[in-house]
C-alpha positions in Angstrom: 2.7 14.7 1.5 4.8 12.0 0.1 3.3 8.5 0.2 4.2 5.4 2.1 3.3 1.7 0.8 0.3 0.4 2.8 0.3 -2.3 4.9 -1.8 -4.9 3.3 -4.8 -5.7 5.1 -6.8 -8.7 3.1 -10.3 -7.7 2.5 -12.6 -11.1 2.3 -15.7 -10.5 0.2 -19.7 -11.1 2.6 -21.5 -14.1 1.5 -25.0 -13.4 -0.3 -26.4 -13.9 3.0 -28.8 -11.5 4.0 -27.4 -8.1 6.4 -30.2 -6.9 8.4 -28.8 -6.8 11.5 -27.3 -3.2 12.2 -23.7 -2.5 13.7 -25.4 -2.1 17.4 -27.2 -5.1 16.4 -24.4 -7.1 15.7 -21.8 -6.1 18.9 -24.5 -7.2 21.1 -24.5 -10.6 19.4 -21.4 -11.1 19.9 -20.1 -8.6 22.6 -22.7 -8.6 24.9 -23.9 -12.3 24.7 -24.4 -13.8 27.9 -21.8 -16.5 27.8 -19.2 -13.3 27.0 -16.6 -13.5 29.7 -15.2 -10.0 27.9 -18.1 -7.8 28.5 -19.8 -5.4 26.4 -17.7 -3.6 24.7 -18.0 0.0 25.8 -15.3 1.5 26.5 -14.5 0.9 29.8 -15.1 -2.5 29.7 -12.8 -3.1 26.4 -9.9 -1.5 28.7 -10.7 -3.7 31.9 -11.0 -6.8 29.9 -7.5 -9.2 30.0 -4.9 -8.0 27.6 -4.6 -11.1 26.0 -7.6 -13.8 26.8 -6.7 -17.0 25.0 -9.8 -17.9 22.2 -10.4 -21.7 24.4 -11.1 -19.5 27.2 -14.3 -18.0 25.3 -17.6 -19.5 25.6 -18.9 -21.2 22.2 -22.7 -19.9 22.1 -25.0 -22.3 21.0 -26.0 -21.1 17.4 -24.6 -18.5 15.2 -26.4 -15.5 13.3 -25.0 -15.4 9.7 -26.0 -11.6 8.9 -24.8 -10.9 12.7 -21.3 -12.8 11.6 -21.1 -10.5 8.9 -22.0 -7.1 10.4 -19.3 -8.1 13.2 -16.4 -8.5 10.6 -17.9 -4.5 9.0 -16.8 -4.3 13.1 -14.0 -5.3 13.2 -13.1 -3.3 9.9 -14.2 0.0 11.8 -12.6 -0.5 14.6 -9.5 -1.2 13.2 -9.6 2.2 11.3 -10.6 4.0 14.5 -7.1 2.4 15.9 -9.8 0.8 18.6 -8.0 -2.4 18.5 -8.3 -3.9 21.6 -12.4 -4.0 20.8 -11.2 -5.3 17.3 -9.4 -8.1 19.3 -12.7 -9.0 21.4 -15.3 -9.5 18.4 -12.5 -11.3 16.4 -12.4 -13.7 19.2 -16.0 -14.4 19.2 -15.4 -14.8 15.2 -13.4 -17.2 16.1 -15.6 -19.1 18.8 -18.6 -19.2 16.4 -16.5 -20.6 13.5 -16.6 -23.6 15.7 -20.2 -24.3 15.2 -20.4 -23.7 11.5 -17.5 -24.5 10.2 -18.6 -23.1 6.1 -17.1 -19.6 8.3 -13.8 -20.6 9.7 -11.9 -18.7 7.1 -13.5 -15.7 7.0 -13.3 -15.8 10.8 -10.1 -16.8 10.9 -8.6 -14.0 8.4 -10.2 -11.6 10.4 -8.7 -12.7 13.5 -5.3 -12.1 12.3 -6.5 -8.7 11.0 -7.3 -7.6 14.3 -4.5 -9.3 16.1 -2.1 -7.8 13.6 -3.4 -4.5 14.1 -3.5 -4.9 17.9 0.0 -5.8 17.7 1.2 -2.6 15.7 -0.7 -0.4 16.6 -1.4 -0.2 20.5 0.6 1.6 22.7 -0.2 -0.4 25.8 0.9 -3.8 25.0 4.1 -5.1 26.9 7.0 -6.9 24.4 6.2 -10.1 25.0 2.1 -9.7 24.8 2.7 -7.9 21.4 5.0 -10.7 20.3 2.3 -13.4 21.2 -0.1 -11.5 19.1 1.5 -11.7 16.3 1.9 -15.0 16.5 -1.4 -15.2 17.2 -2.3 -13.3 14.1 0.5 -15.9 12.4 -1.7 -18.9 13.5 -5.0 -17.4 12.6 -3.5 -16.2 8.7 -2.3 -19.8 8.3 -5.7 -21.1 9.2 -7.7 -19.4 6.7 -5.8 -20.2 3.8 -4.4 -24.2 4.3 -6.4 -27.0 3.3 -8.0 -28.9 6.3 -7.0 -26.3 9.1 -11.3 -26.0 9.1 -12.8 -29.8 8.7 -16.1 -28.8 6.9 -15.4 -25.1 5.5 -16.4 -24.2 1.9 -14.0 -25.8 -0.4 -14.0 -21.6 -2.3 -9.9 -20.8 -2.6 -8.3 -18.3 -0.5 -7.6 -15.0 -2.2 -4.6 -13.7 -3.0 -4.5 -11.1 0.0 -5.3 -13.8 2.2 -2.5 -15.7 0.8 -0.2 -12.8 0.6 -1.3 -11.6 4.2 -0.3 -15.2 5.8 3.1 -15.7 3.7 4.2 -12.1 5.2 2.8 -12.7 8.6 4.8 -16.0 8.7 7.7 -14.2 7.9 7.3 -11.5 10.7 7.3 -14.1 13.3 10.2 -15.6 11.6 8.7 -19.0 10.5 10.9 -19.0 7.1 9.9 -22.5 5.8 6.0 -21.3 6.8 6.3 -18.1 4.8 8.1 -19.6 1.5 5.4 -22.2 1.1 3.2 -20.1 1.8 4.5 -17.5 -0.7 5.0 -20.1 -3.1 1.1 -21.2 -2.7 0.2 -17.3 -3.6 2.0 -16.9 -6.5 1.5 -20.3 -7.8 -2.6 -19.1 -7.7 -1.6 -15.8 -8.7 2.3 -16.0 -10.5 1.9 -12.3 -11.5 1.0 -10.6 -8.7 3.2 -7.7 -8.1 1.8 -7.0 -4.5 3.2 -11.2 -3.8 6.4 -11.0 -6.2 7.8 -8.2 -4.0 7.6 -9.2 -0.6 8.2 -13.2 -1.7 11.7 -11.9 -3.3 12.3 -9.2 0.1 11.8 -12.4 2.2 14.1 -14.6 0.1 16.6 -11.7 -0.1 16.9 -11.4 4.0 17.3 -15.1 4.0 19.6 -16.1 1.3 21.1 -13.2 -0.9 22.4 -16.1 -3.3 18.8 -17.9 -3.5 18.1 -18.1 -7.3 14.8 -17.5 -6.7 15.6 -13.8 -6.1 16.8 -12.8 -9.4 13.5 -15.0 -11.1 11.2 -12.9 -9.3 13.0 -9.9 -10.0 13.4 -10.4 -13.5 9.2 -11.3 -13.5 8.9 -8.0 -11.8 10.3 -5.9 -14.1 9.0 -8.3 -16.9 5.3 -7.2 -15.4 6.3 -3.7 -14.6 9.8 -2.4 -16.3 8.6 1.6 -15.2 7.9 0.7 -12.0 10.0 2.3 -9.0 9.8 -0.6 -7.5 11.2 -2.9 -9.8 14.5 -0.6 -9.4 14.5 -0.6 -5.9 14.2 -4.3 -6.0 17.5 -4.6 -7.8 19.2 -1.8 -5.5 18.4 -3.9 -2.5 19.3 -7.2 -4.6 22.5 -5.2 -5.3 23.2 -4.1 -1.6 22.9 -7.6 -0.2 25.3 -8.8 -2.3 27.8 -6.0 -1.2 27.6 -4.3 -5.1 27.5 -1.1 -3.8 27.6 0.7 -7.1 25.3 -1.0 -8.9 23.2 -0.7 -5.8 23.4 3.2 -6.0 22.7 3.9 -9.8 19.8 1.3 -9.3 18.0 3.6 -6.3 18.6 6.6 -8.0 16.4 5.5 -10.9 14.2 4.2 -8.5 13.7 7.9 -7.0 13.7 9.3 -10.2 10.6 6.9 -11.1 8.5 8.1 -8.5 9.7 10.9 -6.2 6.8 10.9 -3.8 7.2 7.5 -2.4 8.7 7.0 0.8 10.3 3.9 0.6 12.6 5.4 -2.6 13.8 7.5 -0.4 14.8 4.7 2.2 16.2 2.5 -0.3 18.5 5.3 -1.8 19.4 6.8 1.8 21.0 2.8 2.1 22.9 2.8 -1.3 24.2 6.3 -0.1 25.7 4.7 3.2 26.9 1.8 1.9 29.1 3.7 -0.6 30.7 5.9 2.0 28.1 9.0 1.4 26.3 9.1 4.6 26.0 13.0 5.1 24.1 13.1 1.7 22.0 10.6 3.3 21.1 12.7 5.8 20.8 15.4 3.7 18.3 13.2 1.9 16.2 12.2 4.9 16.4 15.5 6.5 14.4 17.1 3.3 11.5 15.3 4.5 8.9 16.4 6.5 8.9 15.8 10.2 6.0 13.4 10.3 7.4 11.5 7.4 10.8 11.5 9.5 9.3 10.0 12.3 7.9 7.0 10.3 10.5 3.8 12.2 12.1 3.0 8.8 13.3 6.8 8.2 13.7 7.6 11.6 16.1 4.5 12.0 18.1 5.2 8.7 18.2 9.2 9.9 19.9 8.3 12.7 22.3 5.6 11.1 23.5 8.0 8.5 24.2 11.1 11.3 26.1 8.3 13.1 28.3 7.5 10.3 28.5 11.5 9.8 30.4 11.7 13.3 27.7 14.2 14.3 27.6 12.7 18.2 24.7 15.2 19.1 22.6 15.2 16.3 22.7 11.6 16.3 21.9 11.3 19.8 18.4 13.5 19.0 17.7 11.4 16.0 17.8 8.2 17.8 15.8 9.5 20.6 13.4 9.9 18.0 13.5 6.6 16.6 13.0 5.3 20.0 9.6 6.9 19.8 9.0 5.4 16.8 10.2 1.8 17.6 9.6 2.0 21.4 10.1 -2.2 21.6 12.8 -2.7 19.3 16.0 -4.5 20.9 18.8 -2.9 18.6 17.4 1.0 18.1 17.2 0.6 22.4 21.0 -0.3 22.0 22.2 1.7 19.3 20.6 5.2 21.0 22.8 4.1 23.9 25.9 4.1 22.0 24.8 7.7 20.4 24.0 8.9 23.9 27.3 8.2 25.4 29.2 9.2 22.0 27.6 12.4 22.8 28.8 12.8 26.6 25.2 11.8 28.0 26.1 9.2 30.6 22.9 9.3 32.6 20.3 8.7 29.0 22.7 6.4 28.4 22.3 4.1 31.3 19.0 4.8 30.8 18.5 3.2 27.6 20.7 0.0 28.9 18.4 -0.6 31.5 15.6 -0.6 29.1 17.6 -2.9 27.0 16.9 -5.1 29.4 14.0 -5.9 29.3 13.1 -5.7 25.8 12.5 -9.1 23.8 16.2 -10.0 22.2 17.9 -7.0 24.8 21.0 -9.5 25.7 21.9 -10.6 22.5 21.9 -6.5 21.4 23.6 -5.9 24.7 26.2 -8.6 24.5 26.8 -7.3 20.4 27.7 -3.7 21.8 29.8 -4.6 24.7 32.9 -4.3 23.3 31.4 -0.9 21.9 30.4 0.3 25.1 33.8 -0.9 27.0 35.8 1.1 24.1 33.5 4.5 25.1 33.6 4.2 28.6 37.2 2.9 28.3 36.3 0.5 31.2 36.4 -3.3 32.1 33.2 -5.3 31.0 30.1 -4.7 31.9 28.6 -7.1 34.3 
């Protein structure tokens, strides 16, 4: 199976302090407290507990238990690997409460708050658009915290890693807080100027923003500077390249990407792009279709699967490729619209409507809805949608 790059989850190191206290030990401390308004955290109480229960609304407890702290962040880790987020969401809150009352573990506390947030946020299935959007800011808030001077009056004075850094600079970004994420990239990589896992996403982030910014083309030349074999350091320029509308450099850059390392997913992606922007959309499917079905169903190749059947003028196989995205990107505003479009271009009126009324409701549904109007009124050959 082909291999997809991770997302980056910062890993903050235990103090010395002692760990005696066992896992059970430690999710009664702070689960199970008696000043808990979120129960104990057995299953049936993690799924009764409010979706979304604001961290003021938790009870401080009077004292905190150092190796209990600790076993409760080993917690939080687990449960985050077990995709049992919503417990991951509970202890991170009491993290978070006791941080308050010694302040020498607000970072750590915070960082793993916006672990568990984040992971709440991407990976559960029963979270409604607008709670998973305030979880992610959440998780934003929480990132920023653990790495900015004087967010935590009293905390150690030890500097934030680089994954922490990293983690909040790419977090920022997500939520779209542009001048949050650059400083905040800049921050990393002035701890850290040659970290690859930084240089990428700082110059990605930059790209989406500015495709002129001069900074791109530094931190690309320090990337291949650092790494001149590296798939990525090719894929870098490809998207550089594509930005900028140089489609053919673009194209002989992502080939030499794939060539440098076949079994990563996101080579794949990047070429699938140059391949569409230079008028070669069936080889892109061609391309994306080799893949295995679970690697197809990943959002990023299920989207560009279904872009590069749409440019094919394949209406039906579109239509199902779409569908499928929709499964993989259930919440997103313009694969909702576009698999309208593909369902009417292939004659199916009723999915169609469907899909619109989703639209809807979706976070950012009018502005996709009023961008395919005049799409939709050309299909239907109708006057404009109310």
């Amino acid at each position: 199976m082909r291999r997809a790059t991770p997302h980056i989850f910062p890993r903050p190191q235990p103090s010395a302090a002692k760990r005696g206290a066992s896992m059970r030990f430690a999710l009664r401390a702070l689960l199970c407290a008696p000043l808990v308004t979120a129960g104990c955290g057995d299953d049936h109480t993690a799924d009764s507990a409010p979706a979304h229960t604001p961290t003021s609304a938790v009870a401080t407890p009077p004292s905190i238990d150092r190796s209990a702290f600790e076993d409760a962040t080993r917690a939080i880790e687990t449960y985050i690997g077990a995709n049992r987020t919503r417990e991951a969401e509970i202890v991170a809150r009491k993290l978070v409460a006791s941080a308050s009352i010694d302040p020498s573990l607000a970072p750590t506390a915070h960082e793993y708050a916006a672990r568990a947030y984040f992971a709440r946020a991407e990976l559960a299935d029963d979270l409604a658009p607008d709670a998973r959007a305030a979880l992610l800011r959440e998780a934003a808030t929480e990132a920023k915290r653990a790495v900015e001077p004087g967010s935590h009056a009293g905390a150690a004075t030890t500097q934030p890693s680089i994954d922490a850094r990293r983690f909040a600079a790419m977090l920022a970004d997500r939520i779209g807080h542009r001048d949050d994420a650059q400083r905040l990239y800049d921050a990393a990589l002035a701890a850290a100027p040659d970290d690859l896992a930084t240089i990428l996403p700082a110059a990605l982030s930059a790209l989406v923003h500015d495709s002129n910014d001069a900074r791109i083309d530094e931190l690309a030349a320090r990337h291949e500077r650092l790494a001149p074999d590296a798939a990525w350091s090719s894929a870098l320029r490809a998207e550089i390249a594509l930005a900028r509308g140089d489609r053919a450099t673009a194209l002989v850059a992502a080939e030499r990407a794939l060539t440098l390392d076949r079994d990563l997913l996101e080579m794949r992606l990047v070429l699938a792009k140059a391949l569409r922007a230079n008028g070669r959309a069936r080889d892109a499917a061609r391309l994306l279709s080799a893949l295995a079905p679970d690697e197809r169903a990943k959002a990023a190749i299920a989207q560009q699967f279904a872009l590069a059947l749409t440019e094919s003028d394949e209406p039906a196989q579109a239509a199902a490729a779409w569908d499928a995205a929709i499964r993989a990107q259930p919440s997103d505003a313009y694969v909702r619209a576009e698999a309208a479009l593909a369902f009417l271009r292939a004659g199916d009126e009723a999915r169609a409507a469907s899909e619109l009324e989703a639209l809807g409701a979706l976070f950012g549904g009018a502005a996709q809805r009023a961008r395919i109007d005049p799409a939709l009124r050309e299909l239907r050959g109708a006057a404009p949608s109310n």
